[in-house]
C-alpha positions as CSV (number, residue, x, y, z in Angstrom):
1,X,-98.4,51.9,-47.7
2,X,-100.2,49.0,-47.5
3,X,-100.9,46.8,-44.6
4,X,-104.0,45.3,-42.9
5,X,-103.7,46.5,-39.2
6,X,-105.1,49.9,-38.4
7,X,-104.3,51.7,-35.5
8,X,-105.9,54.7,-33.9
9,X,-102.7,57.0,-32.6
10,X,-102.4,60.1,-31.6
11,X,-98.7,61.5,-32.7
12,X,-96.4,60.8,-35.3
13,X,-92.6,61.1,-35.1
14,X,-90.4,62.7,-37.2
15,X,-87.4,60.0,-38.6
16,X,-85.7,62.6,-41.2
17,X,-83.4,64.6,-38.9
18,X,-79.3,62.8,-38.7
19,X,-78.6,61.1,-35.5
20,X,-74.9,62.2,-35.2
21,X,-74.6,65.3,-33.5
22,X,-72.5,66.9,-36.2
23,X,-74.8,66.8,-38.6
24,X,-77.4,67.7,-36.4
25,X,-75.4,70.9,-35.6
26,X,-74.9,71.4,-39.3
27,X,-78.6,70.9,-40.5
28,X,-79.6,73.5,-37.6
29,X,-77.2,76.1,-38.6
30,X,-77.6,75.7,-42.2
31,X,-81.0,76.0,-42.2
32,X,-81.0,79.1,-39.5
33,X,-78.4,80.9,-42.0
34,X,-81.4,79.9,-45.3
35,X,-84.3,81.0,-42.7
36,X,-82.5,84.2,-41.9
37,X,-81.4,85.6,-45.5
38,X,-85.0,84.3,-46.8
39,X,-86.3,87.0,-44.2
40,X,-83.8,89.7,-44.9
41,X,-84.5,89.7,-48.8
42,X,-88.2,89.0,-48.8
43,X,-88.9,91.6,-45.9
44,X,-86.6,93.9,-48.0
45,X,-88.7,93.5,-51.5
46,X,-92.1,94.4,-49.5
47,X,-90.9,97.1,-47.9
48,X,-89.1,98.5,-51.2
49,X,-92.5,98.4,-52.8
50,X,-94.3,99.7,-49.8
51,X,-92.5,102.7,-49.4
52,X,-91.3,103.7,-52.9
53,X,-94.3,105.4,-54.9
54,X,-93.0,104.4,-58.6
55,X,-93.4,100.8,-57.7
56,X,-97.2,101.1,-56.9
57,X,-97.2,99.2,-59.6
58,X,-99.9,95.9,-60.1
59,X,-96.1,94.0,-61.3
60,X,-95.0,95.3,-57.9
61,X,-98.1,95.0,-55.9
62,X,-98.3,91.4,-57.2
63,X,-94.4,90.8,-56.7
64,X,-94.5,92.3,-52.7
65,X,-98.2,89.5,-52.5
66,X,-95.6,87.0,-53.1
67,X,-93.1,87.4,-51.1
68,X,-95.5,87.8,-48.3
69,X,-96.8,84.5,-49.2
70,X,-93.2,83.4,-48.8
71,X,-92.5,84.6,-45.6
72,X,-95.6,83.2,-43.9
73,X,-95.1,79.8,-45.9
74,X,-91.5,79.3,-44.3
75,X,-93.1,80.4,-41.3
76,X,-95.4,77.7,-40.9
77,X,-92.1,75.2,-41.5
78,X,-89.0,76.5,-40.7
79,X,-89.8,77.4,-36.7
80,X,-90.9,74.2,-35.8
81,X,-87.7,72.2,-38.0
82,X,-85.5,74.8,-36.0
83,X,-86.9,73.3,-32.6
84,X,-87.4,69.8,-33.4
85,X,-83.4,69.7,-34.7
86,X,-82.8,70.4,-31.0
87,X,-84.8,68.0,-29.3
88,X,-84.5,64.2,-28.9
89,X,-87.9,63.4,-29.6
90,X,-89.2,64.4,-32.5
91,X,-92.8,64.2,-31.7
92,X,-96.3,65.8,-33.2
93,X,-100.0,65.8,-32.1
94,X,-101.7,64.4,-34.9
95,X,-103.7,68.3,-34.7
96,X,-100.6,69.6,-34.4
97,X,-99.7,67.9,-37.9
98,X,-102.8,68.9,-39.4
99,X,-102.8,72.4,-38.8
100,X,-99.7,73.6,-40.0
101,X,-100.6,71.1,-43.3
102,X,-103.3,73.5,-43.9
103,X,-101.4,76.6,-44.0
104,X,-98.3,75.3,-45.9
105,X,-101.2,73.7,-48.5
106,X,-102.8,76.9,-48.9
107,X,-100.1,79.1,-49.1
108,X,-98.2,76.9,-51.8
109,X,-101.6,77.0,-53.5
110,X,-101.5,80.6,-53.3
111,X,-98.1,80.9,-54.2
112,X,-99.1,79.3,-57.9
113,X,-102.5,80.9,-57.9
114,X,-100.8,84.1,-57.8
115,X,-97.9,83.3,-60.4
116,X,-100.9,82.5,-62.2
117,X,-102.2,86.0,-62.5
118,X,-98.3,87.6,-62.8
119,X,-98.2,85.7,-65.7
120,X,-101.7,87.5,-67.1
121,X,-100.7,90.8,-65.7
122,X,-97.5,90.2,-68.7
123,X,-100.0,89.0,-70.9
124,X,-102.3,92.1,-70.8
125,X,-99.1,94.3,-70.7
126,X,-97.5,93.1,-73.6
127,X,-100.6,91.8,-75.8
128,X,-103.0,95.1,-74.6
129,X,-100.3,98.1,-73.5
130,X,-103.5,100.7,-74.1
131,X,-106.0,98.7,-72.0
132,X,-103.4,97.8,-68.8
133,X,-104.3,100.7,-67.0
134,X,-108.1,100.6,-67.2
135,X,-107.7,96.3,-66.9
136,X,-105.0,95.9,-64.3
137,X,-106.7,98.1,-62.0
138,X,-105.7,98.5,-57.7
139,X,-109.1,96.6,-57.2
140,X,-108.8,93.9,-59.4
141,X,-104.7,93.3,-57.8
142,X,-106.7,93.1,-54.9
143,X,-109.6,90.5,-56.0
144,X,-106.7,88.5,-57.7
145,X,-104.6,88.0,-54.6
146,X,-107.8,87.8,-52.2
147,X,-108.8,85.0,-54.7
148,X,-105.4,83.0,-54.8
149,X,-105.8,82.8,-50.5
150,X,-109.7,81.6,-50.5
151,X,-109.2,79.3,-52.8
152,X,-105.8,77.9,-51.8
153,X,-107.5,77.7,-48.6
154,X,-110.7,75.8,-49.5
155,X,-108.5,73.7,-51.7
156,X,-106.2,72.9,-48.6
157,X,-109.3,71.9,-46.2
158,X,-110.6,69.7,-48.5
159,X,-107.6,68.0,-48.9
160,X,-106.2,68.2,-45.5
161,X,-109.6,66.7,-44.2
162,X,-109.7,63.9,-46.6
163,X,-106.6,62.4,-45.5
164,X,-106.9,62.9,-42.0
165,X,-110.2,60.9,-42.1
166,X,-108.3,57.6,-44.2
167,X,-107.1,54.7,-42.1
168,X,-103.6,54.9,-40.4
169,X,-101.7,51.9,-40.4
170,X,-99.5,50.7,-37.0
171,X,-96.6,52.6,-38.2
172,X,-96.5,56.4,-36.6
173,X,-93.1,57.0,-38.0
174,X,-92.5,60.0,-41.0
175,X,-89.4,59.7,-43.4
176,X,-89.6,63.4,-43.3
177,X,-88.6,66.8,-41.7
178,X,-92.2,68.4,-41.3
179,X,-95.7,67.3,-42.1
180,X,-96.3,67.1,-45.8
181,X,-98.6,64.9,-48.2
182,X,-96.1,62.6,-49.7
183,X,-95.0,61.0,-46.3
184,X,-98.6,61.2,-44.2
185,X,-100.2,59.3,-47.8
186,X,-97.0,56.4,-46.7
187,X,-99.3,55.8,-43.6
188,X,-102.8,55.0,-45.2
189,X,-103.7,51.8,-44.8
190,X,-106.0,51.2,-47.9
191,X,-106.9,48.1,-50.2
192,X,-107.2,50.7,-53.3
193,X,-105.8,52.9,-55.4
194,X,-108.8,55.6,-54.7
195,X,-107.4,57.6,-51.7
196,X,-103.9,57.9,-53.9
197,X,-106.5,59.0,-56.9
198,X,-108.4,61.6,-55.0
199,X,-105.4,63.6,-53.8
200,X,-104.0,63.3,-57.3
201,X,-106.8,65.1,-58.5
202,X,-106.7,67.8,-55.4
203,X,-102.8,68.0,-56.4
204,X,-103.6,68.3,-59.9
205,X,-106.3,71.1,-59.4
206,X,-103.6,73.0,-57.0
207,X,-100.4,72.5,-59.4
208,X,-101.7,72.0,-63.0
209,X,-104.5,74.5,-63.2
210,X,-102.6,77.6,-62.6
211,X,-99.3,76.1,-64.9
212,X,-101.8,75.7,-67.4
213,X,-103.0,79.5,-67.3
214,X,-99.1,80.7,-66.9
215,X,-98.8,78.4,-70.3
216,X,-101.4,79.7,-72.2
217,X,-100.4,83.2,-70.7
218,X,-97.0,82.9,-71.9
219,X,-98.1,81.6,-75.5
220,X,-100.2,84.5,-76.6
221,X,-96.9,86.8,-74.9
222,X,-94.6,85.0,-77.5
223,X,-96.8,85.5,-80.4
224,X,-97.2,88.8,-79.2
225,X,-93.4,89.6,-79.1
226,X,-92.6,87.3,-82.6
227,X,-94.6,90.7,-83.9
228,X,-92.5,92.7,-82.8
229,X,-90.0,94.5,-85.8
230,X,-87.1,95.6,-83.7
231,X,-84.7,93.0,-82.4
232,X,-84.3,95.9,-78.7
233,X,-88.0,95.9,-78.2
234,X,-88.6,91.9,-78.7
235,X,-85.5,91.8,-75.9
236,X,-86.8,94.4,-73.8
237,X,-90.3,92.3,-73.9
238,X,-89.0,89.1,-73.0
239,X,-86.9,90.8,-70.3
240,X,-90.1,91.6,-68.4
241,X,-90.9,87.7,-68.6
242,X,-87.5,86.6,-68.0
243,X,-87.6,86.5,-64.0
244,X,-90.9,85.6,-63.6
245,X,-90.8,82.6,-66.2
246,X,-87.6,81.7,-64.1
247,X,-89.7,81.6,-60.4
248,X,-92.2,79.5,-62.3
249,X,-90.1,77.3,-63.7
250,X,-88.1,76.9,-60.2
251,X,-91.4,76.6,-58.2
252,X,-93.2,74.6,-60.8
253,X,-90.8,71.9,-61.3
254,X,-90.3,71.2,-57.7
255,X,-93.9,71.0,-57.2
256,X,-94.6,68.6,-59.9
257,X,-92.5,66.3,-58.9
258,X,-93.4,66.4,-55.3
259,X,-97.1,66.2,-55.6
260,X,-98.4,65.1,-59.0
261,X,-97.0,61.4,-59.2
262,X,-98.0,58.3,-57.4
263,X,-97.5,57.7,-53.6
264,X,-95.9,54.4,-54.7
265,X,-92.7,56.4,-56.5
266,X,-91.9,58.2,-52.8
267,X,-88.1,57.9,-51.6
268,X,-87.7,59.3,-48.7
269,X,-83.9,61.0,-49.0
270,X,-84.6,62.2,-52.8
271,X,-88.1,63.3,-51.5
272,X,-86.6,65.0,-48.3
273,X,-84.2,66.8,-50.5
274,X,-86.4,68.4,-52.7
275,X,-89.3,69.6,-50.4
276,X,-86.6,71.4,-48.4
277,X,-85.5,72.8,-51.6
278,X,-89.3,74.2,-52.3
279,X,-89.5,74.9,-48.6
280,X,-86.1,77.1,-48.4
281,X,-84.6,77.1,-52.1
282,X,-87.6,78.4,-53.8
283,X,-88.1,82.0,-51.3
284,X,-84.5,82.2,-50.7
285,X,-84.2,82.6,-55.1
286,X,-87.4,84.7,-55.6
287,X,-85.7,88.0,-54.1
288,X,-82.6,87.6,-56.0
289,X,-84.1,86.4,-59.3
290,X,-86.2,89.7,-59.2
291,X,-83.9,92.3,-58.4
292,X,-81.0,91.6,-60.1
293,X,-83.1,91.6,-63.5
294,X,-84.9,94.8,-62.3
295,X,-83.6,97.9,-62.1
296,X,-86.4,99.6,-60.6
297,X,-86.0,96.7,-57.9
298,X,-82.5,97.6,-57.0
299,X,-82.7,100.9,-56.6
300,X,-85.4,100.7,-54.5
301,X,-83.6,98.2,-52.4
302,X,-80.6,100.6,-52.6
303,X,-82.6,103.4,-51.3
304,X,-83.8,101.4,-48.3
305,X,-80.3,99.8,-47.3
306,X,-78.9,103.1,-47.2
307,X,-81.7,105.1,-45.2
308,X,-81.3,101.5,-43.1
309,X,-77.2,101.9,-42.9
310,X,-76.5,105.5,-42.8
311,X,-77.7,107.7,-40.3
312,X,-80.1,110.0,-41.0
313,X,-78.6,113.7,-42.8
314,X,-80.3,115.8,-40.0
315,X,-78.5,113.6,-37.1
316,X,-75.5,115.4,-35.3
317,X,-73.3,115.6,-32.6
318,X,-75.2,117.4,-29.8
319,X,-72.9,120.6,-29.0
320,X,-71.7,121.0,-25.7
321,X,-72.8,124.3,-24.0
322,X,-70.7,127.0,-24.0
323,X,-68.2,126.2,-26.4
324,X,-69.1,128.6,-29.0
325,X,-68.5,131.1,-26.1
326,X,-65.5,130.3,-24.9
327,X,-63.7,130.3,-28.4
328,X,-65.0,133.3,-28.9
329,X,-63.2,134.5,-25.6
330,X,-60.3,132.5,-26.7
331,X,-60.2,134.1,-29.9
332,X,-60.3,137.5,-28.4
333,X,-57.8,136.7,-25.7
């Protein structure tokens, strides 16, 4: 946005949500029913991993990372959409805006930091089978995720700060259901294309960095697997990949299009479409893309609904006292 007036404000106001109360209903509901099965399955996959020992695994230890990430990205979203659909004003503190933009920038940094090193844990299983135990070791899972956080988090300050200190213009309104960049970059009141440049570069450090490694990852796992004589272990090599290289493709695309292009190309209903499909689509996939490729996956999930489900083996009926007594009298009788 361009304009010459600045204005020092306080709030901003959400525009996205529909005005008839049908469709309000429907968003609210809808996105409940997402919010709730992105819990159930994510929740499920960590708690699979957690408590089964054969998935102790760095694959599995990266996997349940990831869907952590998930659940506390939706989080920082989903909550606050849920009450806002149910108010008439649609209101946010300008800290209360800021905050939030931290976490879900950080946490979506994370997210591709740690496809990012998924994608090299299939690298140095495929390409190095002898080496993967002594190179994907517990502490270096651990280093890798603690990594993807720090810097998704010093990545998200920097950028968060930046904006927060351009010029607004007299508009307070956001063509949007949450605070993201896209729609708070409509409300700078600049003369240049510099502030636009400088969180390209911040979006292009976050997204294309990691998509470069997953790339380059990826290439020396096909050479790898061309090698391969036997047309069932090339499959069972690229059936490793396959639901990873789908999450990255899913999360990748979506991100790309949301953050690395110019502020000038933002529509507001395409744009609002597809962040809710990274916000929602994106965690709601991840458990089903995984487990229905896996079998270790499923059967861990299996053995979790059904110790959820059934009652335990050892649980019975408590008997009543003296009935084994008096059919023994009765039986004598």
């Amino acid at each position: 946005m361009r304009c010459g007036n600045q204005s020092v404000f306080t709030e901003l106001v959400f525009l996205a949500f529909p005005s008839q109360p049908g469709l309000m209903l429907l968003l609210f509901l809808g996105v409940s029913l997402v919010y709730a099965l992105i819990l159930l399955g994510n929740v499920l996959i960590v708690v699979s991993i957690v408590r089964e020992a054969r998935l102790h695994l760095p694959m599995y230890r990266f996997l349940g990372s990831l869907s952590g990430i998930e659940l506390c990205c939706t989080a920082v979203v989903v909550p606050r959409l849920l009450r806002d659909a149910l108010q008439a004003r649609r209101a946010i503190a300008l800290l209360g805006c800021a905050t939030p933009m931290v976490f879900f920038v950080d946490l979506g940094s994370a997210d591709g930091l740690l496809l990012a090193a998924m994608a090299y844990d299939r690298y140095v299983a495929i390409c190095h089978p002898l080496q993967y135990p002594l190179v994907m070791t517990l502490t270096l899972c651990v280093h890798l995720v603690v990594a993807s956080g720090v810097i998704g988090l010093f990545l998200s300050l920097q950028l968060v700060a930046f904006i927060f200190s351009l010029p607004f213009c007299q508009a307070r309104e956001i063509e949007h259901f949450f605070c993201d960049v896209p729609p708070i970059m409509q409300l700078v009141c600049a003369n240049s294309r510099l502030h636009e440049q400088s969180v390209l570069v911040a979006a292009t450090v976050a997204v294309a960095v990691p998509f470069l490694l997953i790339a380059a990852s990826y290439t020396r796992i096909v050479a790898a697997v061309l090698r391969i004589g036997s047309g069932a272990g090339r499959s069972r090599a690229f059936s490793t990949c396959s639901s990873h290289l789908a999450v990255v493709l899913l999360q990748y695309g979506c991100c790309a299009f949301m953050y690395l292009r110019p502020s000038s190309s933002y529509r507001p209903g395409r744009d609002q479409f597809v962040s809710l499909v990274y916000t929602l689509g994106t965690p709601l996939l991840n458990p089903l893309i995984y487990t229905l490729r896996n079998r270790e996956m499923k059967g861990a999930l299996g053995k979790v609904l059904t110790s959820s489900c059934l009652p335990a083996a050892g649980l019975r009926s408590p008997r009543r006292p003296g009935t084994a007594s008096s059919r023994g009298k009765s039986l004598r009788n």
